[in-house]
N, C-alpha and C positions, 0 to 999 in steps of 0.2 A: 539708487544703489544702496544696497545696505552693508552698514558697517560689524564689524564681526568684530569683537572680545579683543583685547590684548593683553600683555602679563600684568596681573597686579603683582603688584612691590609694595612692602611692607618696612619701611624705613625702623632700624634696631640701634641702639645706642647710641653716642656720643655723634654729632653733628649728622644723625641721620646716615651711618654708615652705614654699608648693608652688605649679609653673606651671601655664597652665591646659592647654596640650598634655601634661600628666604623666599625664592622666586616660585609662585605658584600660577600653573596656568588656569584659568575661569574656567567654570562648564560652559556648552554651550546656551545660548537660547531657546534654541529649535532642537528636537530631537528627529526631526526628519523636515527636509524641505524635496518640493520635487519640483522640477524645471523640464516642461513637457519641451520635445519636437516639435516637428511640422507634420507629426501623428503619432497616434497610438502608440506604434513600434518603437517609439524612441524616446528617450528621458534622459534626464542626469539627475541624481538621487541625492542631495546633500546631507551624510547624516552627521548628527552633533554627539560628540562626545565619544567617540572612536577614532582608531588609528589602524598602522600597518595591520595590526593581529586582525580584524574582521574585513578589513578592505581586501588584503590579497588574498585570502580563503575564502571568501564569497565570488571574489573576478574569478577563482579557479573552479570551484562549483561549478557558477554561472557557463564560464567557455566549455565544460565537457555537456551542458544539457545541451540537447536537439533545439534548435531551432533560433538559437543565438549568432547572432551574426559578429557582434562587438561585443566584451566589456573589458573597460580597463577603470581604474583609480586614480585618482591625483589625492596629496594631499597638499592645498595652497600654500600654508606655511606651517611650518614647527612651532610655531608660539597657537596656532589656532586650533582648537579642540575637534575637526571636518578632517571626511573623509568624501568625496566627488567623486560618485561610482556612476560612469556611463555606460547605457544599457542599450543594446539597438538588437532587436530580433525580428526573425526572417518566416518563422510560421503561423502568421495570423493573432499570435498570442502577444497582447498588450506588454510596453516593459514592465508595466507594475506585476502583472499575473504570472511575469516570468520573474519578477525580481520575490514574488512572496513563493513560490515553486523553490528557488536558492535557498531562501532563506531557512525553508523548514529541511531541505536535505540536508544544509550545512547543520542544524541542530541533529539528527539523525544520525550524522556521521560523528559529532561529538558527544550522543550519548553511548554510540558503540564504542568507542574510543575508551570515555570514561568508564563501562561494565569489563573493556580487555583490561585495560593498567589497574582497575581493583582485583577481577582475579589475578594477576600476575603478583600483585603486593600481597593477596591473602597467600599466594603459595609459596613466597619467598617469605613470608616471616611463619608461616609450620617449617620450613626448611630450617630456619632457625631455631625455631624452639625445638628440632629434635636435633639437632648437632651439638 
């Protein structure tokens, strides 16, 4: 079994007092761990040094693509730098090849994202500078 990170503490002043912003959580070790099925179609994805913001925009990607049967997220604890993304799909397509298919739509969708909120900031500040 392997042992995962916990908070280092950084002991500050007199008799080793400490704030509560002194607390920094570690990176992870792994920047991805995969934990296969009992095939192909199934996985749990461990990735290091993520949280809610790419776990639950990736499970929602993931369940609108065809041929996913499951994903959902856990994250074990709040002091641990993981996100456990389970992947189980239903057409033929391994979870890795469906979880790299998520991953480049979810970038796709955050570049379109990023080109609408720059135009929107470029036309709100000429709005400005002609008012």
């Amino acid at each position: 079994v392997e042992t995962l990170p916990s908070l280092a503490v950084s002991p500050r002043g007199r008799g080793g007092a400490m704030a509560v912003n002194e607390v920094t959580a570690k990176t992870a070790e792994h920047r991805l761990q995969v934990k296969l099925g009992e095939s192909e179609d199934c996985a749990t994805f461990i990735l290091g040094d993520q949280d809610h913001t790419l776990g639950n925009a990736l499970r929602h990607v993931l369940m609108q693509t065809r041929g996913t049967e499951f994903c959902g997220y856990s994250i074990p604890h709040p002091s641990e730098p993981y996100v456990h993304l389970r992947l189980q799909t239903q057409d033929g397509t391994s979870a890795a090849e469906k979880l790299k298919a998520g991953l480049k739509e979810l970038s796709v969708s955050c570049d379109h994202i990023e080109a609408a909120f720059d135009r929107a900031f470029d036309d709100f500040e000429k709005k400005q500078m002609d008012e």
